[in-house]
PDB file of N, CA, C and O in Angstrom:
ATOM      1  N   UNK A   1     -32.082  -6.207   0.539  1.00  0.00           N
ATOM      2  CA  UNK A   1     -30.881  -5.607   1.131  1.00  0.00           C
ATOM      3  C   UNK A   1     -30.880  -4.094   0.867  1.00  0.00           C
ATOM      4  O   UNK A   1     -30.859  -3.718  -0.305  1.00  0.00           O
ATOM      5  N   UNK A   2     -30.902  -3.150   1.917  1.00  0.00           N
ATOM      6  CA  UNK A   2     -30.584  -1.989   1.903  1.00  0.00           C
ATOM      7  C   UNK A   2     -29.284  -1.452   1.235  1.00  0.00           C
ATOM      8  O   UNK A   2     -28.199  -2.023   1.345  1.00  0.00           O
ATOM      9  N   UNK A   3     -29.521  -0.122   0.421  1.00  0.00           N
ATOM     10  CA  UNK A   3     -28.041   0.193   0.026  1.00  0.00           C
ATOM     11  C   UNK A   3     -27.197   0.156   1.174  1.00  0.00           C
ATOM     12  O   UNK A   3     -26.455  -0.814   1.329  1.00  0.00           O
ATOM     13  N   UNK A   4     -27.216   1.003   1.921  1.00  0.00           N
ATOM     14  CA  UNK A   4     -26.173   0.642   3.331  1.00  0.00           C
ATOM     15  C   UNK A   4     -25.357  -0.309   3.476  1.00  0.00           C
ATOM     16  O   UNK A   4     -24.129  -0.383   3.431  1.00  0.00           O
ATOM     17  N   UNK A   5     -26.659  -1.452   3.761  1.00  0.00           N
ATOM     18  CA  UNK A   5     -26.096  -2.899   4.446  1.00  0.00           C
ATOM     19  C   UNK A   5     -25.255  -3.254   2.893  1.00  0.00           C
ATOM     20  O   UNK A   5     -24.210  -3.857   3.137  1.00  0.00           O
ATOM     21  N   UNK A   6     -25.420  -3.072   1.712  1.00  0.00           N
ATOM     22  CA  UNK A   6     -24.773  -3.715   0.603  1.00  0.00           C
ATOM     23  C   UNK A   6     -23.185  -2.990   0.980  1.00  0.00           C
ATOM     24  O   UNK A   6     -22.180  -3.661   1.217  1.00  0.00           O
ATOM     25  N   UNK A   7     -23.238  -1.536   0.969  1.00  0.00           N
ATOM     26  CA  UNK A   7     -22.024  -0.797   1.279  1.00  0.00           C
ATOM     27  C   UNK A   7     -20.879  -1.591   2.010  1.00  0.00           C
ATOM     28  O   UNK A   7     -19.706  -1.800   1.701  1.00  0.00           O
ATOM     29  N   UNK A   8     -21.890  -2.076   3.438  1.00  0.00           N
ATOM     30  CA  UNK A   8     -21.065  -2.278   4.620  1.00  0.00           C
ATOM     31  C   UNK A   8     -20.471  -3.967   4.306  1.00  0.00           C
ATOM     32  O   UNK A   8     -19.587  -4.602   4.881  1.00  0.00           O
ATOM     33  N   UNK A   9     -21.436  -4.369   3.071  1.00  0.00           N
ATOM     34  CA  UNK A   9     -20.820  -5.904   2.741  1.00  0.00           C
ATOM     35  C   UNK A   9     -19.216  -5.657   2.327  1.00  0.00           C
ATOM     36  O   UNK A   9     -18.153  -5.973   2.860  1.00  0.00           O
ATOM     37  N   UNK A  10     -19.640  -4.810   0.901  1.00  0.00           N
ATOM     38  CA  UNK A  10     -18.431  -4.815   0.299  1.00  0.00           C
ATOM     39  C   UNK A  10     -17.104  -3.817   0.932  1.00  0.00           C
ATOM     40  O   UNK A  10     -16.016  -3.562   0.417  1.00  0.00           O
ATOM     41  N   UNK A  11     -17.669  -3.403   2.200  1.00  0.00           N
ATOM     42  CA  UNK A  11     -16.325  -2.866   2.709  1.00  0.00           C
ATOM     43  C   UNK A  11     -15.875  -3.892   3.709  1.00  0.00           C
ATOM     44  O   UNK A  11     -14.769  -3.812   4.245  1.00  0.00           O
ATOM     45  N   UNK A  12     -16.592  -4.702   3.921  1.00  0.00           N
ATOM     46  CA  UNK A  12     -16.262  -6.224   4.869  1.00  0.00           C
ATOM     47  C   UNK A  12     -15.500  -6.987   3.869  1.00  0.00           C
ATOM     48  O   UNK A  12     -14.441  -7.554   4.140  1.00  0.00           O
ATOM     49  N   UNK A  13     -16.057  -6.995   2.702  1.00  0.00           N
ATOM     50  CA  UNK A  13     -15.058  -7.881   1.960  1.00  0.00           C
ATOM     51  C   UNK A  13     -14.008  -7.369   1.435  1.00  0.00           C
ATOM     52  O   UNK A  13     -13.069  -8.033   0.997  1.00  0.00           O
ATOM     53  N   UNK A  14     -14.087  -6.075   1.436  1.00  0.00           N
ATOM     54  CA  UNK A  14     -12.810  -5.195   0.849  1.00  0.00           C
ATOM     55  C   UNK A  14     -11.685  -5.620   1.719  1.00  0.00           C
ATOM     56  O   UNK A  14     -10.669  -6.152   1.271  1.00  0.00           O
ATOM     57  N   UNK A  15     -11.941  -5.314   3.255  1.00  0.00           N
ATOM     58  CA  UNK A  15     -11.197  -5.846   4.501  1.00  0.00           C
ATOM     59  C   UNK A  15     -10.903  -7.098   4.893  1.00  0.00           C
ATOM     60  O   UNK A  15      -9.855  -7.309   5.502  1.00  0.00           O
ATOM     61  N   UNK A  16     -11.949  -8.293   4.544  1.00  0.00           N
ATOM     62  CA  UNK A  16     -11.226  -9.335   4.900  1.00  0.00           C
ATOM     63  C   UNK A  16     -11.125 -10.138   3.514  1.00  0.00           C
ATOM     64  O   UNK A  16     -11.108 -11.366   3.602  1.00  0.00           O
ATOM     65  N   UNK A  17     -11.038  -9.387   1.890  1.00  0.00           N
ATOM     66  CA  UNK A  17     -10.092 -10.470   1.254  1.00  0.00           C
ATOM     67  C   UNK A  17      -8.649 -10.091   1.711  1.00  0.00           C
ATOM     68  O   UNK A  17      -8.024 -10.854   2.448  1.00  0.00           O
ATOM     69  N   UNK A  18      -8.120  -8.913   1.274  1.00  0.00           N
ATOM     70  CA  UNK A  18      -6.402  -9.233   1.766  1.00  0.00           C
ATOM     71  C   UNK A  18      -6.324 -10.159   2.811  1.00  0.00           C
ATOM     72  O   UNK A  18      -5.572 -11.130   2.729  1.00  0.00           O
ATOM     73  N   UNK A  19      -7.242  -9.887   4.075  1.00  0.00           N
ATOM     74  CA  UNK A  19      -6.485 -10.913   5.430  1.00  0.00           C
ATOM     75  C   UNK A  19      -6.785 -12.772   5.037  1.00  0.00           C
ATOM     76  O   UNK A  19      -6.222 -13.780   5.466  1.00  0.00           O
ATOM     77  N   UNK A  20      -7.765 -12.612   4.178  1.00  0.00           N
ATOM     78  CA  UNK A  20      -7.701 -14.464   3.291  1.00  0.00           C
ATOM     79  C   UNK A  20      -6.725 -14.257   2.686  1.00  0.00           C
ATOM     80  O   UNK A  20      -5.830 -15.010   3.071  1.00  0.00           O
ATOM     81  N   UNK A  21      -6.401 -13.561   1.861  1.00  0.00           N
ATOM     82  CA  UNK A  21      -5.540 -13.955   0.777  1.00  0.00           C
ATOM     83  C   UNK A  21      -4.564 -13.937   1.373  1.00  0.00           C
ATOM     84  O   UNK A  21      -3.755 -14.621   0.746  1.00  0.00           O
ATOM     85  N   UNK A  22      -3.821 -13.276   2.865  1.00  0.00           N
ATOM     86  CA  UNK A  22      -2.486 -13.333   3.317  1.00  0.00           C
ATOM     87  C   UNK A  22      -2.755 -14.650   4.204  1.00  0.00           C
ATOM     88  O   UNK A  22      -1.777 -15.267   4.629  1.00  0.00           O
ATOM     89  N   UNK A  23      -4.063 -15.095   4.494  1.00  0.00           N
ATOM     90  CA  UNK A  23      -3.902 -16.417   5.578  1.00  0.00           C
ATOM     91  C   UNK A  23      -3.234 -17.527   4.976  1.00  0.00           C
ATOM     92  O   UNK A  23      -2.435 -18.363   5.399  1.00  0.00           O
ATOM     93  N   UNK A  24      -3.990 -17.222   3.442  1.00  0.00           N
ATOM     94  CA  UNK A  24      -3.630 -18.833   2.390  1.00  0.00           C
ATOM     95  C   UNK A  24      -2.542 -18.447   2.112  1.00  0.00           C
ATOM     96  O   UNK A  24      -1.808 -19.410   2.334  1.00  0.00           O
ATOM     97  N   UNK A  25      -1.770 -17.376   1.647  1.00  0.00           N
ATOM     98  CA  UNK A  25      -0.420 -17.113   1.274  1.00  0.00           C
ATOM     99  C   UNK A  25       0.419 -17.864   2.622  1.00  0.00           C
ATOM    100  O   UNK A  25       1.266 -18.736   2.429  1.00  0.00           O
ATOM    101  N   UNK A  26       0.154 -17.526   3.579  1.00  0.00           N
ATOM    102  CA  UNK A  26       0.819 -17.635   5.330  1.00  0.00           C
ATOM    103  C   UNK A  26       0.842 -19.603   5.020  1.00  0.00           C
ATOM    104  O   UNK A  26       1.770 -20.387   5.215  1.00  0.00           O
ATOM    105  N   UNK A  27      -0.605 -19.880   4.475  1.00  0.00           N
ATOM    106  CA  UNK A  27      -0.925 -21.203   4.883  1.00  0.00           C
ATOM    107  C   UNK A  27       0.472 -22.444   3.946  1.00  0.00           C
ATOM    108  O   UNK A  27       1.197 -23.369   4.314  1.00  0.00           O
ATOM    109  N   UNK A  28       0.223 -21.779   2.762  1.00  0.00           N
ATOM    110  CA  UNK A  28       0.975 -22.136   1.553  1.00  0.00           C
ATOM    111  C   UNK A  28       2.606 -22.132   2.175  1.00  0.00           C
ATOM    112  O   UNK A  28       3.309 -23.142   2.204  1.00  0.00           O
ATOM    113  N   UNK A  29       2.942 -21.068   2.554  1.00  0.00           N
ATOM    114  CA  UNK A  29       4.440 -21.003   3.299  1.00  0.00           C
ATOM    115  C   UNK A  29       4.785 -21.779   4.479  1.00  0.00           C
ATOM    116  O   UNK A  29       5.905 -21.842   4.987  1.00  0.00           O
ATOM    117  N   UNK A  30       3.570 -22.452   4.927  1.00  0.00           N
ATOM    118  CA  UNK A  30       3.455 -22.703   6.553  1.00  0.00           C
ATOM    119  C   UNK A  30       4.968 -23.534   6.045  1.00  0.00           C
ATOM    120  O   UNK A  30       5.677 -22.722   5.451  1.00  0.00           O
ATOM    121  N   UNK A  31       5.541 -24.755   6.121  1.00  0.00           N
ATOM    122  CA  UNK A  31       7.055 -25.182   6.220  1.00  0.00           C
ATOM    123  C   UNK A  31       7.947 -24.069   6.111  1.00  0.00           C
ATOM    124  O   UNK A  31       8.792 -23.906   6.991  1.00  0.00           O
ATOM    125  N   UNK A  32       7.868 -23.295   5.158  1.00  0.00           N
ATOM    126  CA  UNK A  32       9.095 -22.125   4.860  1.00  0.00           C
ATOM    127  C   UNK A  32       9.218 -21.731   6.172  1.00  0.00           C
ATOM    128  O   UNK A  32      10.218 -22.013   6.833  1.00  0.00           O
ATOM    129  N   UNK A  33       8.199 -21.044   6.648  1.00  0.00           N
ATOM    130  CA  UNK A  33       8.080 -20.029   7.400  1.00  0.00           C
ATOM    131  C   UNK A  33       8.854 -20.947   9.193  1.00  0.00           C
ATOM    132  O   UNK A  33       9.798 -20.604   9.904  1.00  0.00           O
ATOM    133  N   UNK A  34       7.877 -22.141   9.301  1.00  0.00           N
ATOM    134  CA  UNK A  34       8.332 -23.048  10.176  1.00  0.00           C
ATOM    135  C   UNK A  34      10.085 -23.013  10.253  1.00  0.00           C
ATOM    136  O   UNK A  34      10.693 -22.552  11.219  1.00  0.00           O
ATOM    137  N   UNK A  35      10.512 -23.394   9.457  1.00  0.00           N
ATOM    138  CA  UNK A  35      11.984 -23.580   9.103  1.00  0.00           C
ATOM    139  C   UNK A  35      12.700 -22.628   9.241  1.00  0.00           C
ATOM    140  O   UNK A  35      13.839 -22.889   9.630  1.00  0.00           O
ATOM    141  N   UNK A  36      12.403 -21.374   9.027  1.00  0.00           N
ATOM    142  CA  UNK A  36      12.739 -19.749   9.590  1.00  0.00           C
ATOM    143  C   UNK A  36      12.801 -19.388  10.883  1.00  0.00           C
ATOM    144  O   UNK A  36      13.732 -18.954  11.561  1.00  0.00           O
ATOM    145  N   UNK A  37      11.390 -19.688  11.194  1.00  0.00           N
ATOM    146  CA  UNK A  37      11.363 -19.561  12.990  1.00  0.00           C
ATOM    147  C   UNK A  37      12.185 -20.030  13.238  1.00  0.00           C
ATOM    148  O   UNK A  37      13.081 -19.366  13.758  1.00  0.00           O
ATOM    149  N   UNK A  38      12.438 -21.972  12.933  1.00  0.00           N
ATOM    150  CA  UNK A  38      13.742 -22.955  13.704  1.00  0.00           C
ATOM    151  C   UNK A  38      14.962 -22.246  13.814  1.00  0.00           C
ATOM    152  O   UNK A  38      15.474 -21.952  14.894  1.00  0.00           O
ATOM    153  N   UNK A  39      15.451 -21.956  12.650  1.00  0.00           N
ATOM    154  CA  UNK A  39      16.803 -21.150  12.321  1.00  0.00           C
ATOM    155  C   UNK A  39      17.019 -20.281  12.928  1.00  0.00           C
ATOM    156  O   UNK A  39      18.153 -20.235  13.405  1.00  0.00           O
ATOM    157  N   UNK A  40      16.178 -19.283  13.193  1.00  0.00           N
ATOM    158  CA  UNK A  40      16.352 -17.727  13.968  1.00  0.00           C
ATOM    159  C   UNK A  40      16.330 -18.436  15.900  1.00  0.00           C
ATOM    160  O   UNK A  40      16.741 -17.827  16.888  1.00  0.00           O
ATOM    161  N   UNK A  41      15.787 -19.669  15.864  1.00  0.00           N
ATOM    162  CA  UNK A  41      15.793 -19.813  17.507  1.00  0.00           C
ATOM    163  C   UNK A  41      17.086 -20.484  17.803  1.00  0.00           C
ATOM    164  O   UNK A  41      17.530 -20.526  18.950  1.00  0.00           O
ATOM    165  N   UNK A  42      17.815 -21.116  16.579  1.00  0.00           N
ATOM    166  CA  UNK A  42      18.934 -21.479  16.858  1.00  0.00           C
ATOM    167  C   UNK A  42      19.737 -20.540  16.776  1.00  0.00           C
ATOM    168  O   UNK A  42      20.928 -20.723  17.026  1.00  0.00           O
TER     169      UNK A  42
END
């Protein structure tokens, strides 16, 4: 692995841990969040 390509890993993972860590956070809430939507459409 080229330094580069190592660079461009860890700025890929720099970028997509927050968007995992907010999917599983999102995933973990999925009822809360469900139950929110309901409420706000009523």
């Amino acid at each position: 692995m080229y330094p580069r390509q190592a660079e461009f890993a860890d700025g890929k993972l720099s970028i997509l841990a927050p968007i995992g860590a907010t999917l599983l956070g999102l995933r973990a809430q999925k009822p809360r969040v469900i139950s929110i939507c309901r409420k706000q459409r009523v």
